[in-house]
Backbone as CSV, one residue per row, in Angstrom:
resi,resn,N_x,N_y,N_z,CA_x,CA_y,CA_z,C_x,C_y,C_z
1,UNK,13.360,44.698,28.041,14.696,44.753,28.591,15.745,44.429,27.514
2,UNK,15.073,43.207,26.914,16.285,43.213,25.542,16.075,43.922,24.531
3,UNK,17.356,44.148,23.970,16.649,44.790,22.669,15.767,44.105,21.610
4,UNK,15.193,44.891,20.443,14.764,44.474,19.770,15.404,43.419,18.633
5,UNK,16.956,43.721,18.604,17.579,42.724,17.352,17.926,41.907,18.722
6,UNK,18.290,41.524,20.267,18.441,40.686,20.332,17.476,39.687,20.343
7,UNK,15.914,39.839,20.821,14.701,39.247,20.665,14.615,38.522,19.430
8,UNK,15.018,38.762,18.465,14.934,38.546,16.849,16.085,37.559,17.072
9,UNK,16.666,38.084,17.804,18.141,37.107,17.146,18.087,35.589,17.773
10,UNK,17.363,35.931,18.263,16.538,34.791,20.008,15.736,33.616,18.978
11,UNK,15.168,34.533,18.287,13.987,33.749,17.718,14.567,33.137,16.386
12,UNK,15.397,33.783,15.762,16.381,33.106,14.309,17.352,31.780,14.790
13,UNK,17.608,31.842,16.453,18.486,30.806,16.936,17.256,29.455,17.214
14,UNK,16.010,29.730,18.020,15.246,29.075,17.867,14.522,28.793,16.881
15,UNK,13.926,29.006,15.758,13.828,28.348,14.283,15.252,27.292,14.185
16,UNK,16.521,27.867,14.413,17.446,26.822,13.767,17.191,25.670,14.699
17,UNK,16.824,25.678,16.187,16.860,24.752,17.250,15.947,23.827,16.552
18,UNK,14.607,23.700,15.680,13.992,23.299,15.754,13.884,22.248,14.315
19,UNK,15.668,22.541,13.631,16.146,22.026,12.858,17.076,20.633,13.245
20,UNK,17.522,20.030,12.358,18.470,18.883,12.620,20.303,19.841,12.980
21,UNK,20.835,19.771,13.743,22.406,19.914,13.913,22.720,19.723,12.385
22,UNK,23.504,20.686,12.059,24.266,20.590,10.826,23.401,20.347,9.375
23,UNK,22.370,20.630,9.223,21.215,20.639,8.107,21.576,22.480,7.913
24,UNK,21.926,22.853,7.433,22.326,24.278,6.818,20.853,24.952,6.083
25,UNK,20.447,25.915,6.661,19.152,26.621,6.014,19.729,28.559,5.651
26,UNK,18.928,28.831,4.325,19.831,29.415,3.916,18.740,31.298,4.505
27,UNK,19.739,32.045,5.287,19.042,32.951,5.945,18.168,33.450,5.365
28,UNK,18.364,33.692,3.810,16.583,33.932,3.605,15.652,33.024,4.051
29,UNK,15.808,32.018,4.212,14.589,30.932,4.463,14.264,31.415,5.797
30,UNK,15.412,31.717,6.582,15.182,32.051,7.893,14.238,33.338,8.086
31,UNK,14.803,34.539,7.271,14.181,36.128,7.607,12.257,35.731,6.789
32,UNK,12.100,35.102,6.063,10.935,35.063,5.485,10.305,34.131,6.717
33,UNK,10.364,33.110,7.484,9.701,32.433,8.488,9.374,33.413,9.382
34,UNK,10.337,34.167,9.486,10.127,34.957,10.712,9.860,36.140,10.552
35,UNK,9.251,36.760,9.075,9.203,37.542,8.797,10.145,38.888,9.076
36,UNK,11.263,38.697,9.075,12.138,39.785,9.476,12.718,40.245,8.292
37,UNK,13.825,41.468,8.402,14.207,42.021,6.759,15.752,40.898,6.447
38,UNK,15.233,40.889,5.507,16.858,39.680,5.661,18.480,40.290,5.631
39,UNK,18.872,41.958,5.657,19.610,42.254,5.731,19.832,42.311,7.023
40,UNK,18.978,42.118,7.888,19.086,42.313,9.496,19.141,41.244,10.082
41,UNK,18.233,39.842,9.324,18.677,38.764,10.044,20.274,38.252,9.633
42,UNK,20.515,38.476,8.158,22.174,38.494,8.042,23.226,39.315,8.861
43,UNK,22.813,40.637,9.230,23.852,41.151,10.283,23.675,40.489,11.459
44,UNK,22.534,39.752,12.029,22.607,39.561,13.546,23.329,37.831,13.688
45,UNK,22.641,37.159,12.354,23.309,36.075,12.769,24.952,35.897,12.293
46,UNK,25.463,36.954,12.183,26.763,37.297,11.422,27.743,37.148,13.139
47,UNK,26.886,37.563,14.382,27.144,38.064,15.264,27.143,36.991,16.066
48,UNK,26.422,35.478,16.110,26.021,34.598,16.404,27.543,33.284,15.534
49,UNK,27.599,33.730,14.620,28.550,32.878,14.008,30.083,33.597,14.781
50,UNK,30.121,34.978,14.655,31.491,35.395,15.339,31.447,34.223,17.074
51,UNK,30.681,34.251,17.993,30.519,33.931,18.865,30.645,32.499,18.873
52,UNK,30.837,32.199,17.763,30.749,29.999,18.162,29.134,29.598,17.795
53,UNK,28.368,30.026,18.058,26.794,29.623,18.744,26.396,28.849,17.075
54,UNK,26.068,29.429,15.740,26.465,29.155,14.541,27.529,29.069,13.760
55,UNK,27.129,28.449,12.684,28.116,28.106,11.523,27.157,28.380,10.664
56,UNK,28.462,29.018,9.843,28.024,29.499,7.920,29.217,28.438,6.911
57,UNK,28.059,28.438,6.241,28.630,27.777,5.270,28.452,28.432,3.662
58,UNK,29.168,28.982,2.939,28.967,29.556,1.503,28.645,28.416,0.378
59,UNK,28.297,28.758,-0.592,28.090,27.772,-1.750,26.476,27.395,-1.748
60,UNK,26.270,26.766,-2.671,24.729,26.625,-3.208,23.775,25.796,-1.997
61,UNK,24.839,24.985,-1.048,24.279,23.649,-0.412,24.331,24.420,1.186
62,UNK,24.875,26.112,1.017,25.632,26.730,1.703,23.870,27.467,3.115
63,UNK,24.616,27.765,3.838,23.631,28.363,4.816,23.874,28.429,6.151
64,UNK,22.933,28.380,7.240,23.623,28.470,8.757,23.069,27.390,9.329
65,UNK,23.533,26.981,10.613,23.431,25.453,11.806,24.003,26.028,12.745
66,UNK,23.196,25.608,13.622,23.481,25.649,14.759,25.402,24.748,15.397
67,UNK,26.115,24.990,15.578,27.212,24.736,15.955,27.158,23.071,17.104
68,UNK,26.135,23.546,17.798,26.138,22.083,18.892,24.794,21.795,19.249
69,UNK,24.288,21.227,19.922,22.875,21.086,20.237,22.572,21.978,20.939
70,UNK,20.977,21.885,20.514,20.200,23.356,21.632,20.650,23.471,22.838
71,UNK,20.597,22.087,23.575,20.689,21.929,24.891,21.979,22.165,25.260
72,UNK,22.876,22.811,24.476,24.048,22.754,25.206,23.994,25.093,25.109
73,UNK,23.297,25.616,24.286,23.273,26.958,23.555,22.510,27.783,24.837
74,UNK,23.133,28.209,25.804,21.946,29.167,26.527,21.881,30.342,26.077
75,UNK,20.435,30.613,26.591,20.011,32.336,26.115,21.291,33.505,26.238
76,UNK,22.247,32.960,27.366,22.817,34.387,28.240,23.769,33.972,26.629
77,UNK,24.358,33.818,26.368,25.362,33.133,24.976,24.980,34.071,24.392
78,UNK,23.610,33.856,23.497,23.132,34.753,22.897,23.016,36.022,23.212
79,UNK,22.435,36.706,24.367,22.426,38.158,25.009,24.278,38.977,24.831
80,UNK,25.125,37.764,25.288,26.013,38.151,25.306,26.852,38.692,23.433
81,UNK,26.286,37.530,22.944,26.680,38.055,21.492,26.391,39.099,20.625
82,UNK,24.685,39.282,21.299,24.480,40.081,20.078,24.210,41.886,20.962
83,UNK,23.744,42.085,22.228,23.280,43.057,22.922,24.951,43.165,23.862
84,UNK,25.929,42.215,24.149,27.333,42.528,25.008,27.088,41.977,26.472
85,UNK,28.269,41.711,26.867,28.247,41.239,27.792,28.308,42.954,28.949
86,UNK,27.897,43.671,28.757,27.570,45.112,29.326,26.544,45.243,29.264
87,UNK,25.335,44.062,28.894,23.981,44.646,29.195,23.402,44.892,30.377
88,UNK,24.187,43.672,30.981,23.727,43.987,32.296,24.635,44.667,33.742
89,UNK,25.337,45.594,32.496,26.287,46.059,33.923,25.592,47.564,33.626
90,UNK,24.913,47.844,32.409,24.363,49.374,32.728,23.570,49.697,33.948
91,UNK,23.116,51.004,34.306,22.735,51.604,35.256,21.214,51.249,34.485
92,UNK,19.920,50.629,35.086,18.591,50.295,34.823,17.585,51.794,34.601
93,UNK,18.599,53.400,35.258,17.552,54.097,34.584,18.938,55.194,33.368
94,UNK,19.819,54.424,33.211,20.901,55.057,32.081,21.891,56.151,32.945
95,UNK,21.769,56.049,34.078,22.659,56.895,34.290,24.061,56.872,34.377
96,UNK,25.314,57.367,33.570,26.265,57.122,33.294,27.346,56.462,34.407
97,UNK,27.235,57.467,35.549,28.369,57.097,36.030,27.871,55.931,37.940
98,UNK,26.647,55.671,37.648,26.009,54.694,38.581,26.811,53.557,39.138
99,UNK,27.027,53.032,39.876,28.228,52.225,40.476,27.906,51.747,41.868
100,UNK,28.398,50.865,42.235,27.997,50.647,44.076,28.666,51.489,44.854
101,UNK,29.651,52.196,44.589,30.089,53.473,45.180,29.636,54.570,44.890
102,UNK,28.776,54.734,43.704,27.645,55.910,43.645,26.843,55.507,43.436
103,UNK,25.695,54.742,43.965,24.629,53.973,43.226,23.432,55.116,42.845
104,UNK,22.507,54.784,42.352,21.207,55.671,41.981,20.373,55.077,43.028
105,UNK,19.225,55.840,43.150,17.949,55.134,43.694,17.539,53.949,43.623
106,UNK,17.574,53.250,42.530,17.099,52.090,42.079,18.409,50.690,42.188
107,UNK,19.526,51.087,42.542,20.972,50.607,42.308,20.785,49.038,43.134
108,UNK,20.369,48.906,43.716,20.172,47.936,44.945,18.980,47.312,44.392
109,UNK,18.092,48.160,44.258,17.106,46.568,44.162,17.745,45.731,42.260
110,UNK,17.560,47.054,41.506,18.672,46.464,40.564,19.391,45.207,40.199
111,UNK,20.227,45.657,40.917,21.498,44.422,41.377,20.598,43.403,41.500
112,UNK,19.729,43.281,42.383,19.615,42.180,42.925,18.506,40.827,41.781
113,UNK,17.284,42.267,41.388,16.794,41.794,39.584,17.638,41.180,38.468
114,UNK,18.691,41.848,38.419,19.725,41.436,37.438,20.648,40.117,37.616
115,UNK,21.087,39.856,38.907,21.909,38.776,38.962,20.463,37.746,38.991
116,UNK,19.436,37.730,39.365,17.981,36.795,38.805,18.195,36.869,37.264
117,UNK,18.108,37.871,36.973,17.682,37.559,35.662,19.142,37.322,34.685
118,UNK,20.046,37.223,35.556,21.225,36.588,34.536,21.554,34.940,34.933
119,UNK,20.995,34.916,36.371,21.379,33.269,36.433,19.708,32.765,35.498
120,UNK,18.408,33.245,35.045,17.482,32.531,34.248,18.227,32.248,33.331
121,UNK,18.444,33.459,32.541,19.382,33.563,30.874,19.994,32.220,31.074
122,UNK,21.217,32.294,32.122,22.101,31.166,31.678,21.613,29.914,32.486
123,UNK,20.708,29.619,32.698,19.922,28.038,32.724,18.904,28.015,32.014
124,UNK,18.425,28.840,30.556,17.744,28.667,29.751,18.185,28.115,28.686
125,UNK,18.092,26.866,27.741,18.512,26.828,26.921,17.773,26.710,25.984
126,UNK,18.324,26.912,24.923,17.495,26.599,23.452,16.610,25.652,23.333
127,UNK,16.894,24.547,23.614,16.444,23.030,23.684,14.577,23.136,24.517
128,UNK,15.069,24.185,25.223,13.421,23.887,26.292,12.411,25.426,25.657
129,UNK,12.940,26.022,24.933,12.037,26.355,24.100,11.435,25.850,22.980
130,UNK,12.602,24.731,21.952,12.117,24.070,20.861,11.290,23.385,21.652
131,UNK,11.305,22.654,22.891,10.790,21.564,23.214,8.369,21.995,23.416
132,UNK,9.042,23.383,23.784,7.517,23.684,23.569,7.251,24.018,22.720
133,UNK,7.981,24.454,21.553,7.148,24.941,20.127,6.786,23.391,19.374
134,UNK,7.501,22.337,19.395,7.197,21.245,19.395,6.126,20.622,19.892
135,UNK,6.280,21.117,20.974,5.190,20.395,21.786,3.425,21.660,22.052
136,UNK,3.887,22.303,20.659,2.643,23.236,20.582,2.614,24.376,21.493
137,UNK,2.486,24.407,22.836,2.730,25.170,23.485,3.235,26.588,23.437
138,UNK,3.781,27.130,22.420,3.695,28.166,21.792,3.228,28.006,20.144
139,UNK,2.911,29.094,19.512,2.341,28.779,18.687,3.209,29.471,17.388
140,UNK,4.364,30.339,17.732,4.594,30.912,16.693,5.902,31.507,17.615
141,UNK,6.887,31.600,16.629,8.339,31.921,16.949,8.561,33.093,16.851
């Protein structure tokens, strides 16, 4: 359902979660953990800093942090920064002009998937994913 750079971008915010607030790591360190290309983890978390969610810092000591604590950073934040806050107003099989005054086939149950899966997003936060990569429970970011 998400895209692929926002999944990535999910997972570059959680690596930082699992850092100290304001300890600056420099995005290569980031794209090599996570094996991603580092011109892509630089455009996405470019997108993450426009939004508040990070901070950049330039210079040698220079790199990105998380802006506030995990626990305050929910997923929907992120969805919204990097995939728009229109992800979830598209039509679920693309059809352009889909609407509750023209709905599609699928328009209704839809709706009803989506406002679920936008109140998870925004009572997910960063914090309770570090808390299981910490706590082992996943094994890899």
């Amino acid at each position: 359902m998400l895209s692929s750079a926002c999944q990535d971008t999910i997972r570059a915010a959680v690596w930082l979660s699992t850092k100290p607030v304001g300890e600056f790591h420099r995005i290569q360190e980031i794209s090599e953990a996570l094996d991603l290309p580092f011109h892509f983890m630089a455009k996405s978390l470019q997108k993450l800093v426009h939004a508040g969610i990070i901070i950049s810092q330039r210079g040698a000591a220079g790199g990105v942090t998380l802006s506030r604590a995990a626990s305050e950073i929910t997923l929907l934040t992120i969805i919204d920064a990097v995939d728009g806050s229109t992800f979830f107003d598209a039509c679920v099989l693309g059809i352009g002009n889909c609407e509750s005054e023209k709905p599609c086939a699928l328009h209704s149950q839809w709706d009803k998937w989506r406002q679920e899966m936008l109140e998870m997003y925004d009572a997910m936060c960063l914090s309770e994913i570090t808390d299981d990569i910490l706590q082992r429970r996943i094994k890899r970011i």
